[in-house]
C-alpha positions as CSV (number, residue, x, y, z in Angstrom):
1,X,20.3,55.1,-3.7
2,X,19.0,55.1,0.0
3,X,15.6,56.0,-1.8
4,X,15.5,52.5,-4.3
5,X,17.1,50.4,-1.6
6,X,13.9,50.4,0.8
7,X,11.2,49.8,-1.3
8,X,13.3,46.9,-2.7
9,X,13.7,45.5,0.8
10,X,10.2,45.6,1.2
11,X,9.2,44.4,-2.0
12,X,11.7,41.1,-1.4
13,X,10.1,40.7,1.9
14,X,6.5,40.5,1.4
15,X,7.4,38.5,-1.9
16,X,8.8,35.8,0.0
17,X,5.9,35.5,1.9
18,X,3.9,35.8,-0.4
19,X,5.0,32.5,-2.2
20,X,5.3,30.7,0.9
21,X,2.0,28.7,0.7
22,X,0.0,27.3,3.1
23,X,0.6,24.1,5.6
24,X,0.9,21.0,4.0
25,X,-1.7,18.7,5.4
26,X,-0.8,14.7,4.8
27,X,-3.5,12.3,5.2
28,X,-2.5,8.6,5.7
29,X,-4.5,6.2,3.4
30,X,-5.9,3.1,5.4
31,X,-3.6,0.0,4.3
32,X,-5.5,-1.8,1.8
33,X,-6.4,-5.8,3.5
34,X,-4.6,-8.6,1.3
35,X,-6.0,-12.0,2.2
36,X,-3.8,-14.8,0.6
37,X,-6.2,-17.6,-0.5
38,X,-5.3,-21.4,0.3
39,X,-3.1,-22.6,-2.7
40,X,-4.9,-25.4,-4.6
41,X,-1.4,-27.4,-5.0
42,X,-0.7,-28.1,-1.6
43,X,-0.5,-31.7,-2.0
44,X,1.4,-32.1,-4.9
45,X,5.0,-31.5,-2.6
46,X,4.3,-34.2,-0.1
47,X,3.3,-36.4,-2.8
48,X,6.3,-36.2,-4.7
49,X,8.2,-36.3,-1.7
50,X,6.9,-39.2,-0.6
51,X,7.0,-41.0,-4.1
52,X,11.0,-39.8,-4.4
53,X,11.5,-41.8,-0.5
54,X,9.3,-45.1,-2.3
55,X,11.4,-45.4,-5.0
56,X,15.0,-44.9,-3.3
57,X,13.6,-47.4,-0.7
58,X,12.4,-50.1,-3.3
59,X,15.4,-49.3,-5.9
60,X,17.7,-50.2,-2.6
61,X,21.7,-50.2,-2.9
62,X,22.6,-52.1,-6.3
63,X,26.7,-51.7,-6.1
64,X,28.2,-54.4,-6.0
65,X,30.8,-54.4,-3.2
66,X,34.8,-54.7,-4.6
67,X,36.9,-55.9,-2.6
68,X,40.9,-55.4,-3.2
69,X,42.2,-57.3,-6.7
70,X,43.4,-60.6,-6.3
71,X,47.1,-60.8,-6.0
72,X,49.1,-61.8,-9.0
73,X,51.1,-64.8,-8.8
74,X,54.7,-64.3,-8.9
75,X,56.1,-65.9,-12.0
């Protein structure tokens, strides 16, 4: 038995090993550059907002104020 059981040892060693590989080398790739272009609708929010203020301006308050109902007469 003593006679199997080295070679095995051996043979599990140097397999280990011999499995391992080699360094793992990681190489960081540059960032790639995003340039965000000028949006073409960048008018249109002001616009709007300013033609929503126009309109609640000219359209004003129409309610008419109510005042408490007129008392009933007693009979």
């Amino acid at each position: 038995m003593m006679k199997s059981t080295a070679p095995l040892l051996a043979l599990a060693m140097t397999a280990s090993s011999a499995f391992a590989g080699g360094p793992v080398v990681v190489e960081e790739e540059g960032q790639p550059e995003v340039v965000a272009e000028s949006p073409r609708s960048g008018w249109i929010v002001p616009v709007v907002v300013g033609l929503v203020l126009i309109c609640a301006i000219a359209c004003g308050n129409d309610d008419e104020e109510t005042g408490p109902p007129p008392p009933t007469p007693a009979p």
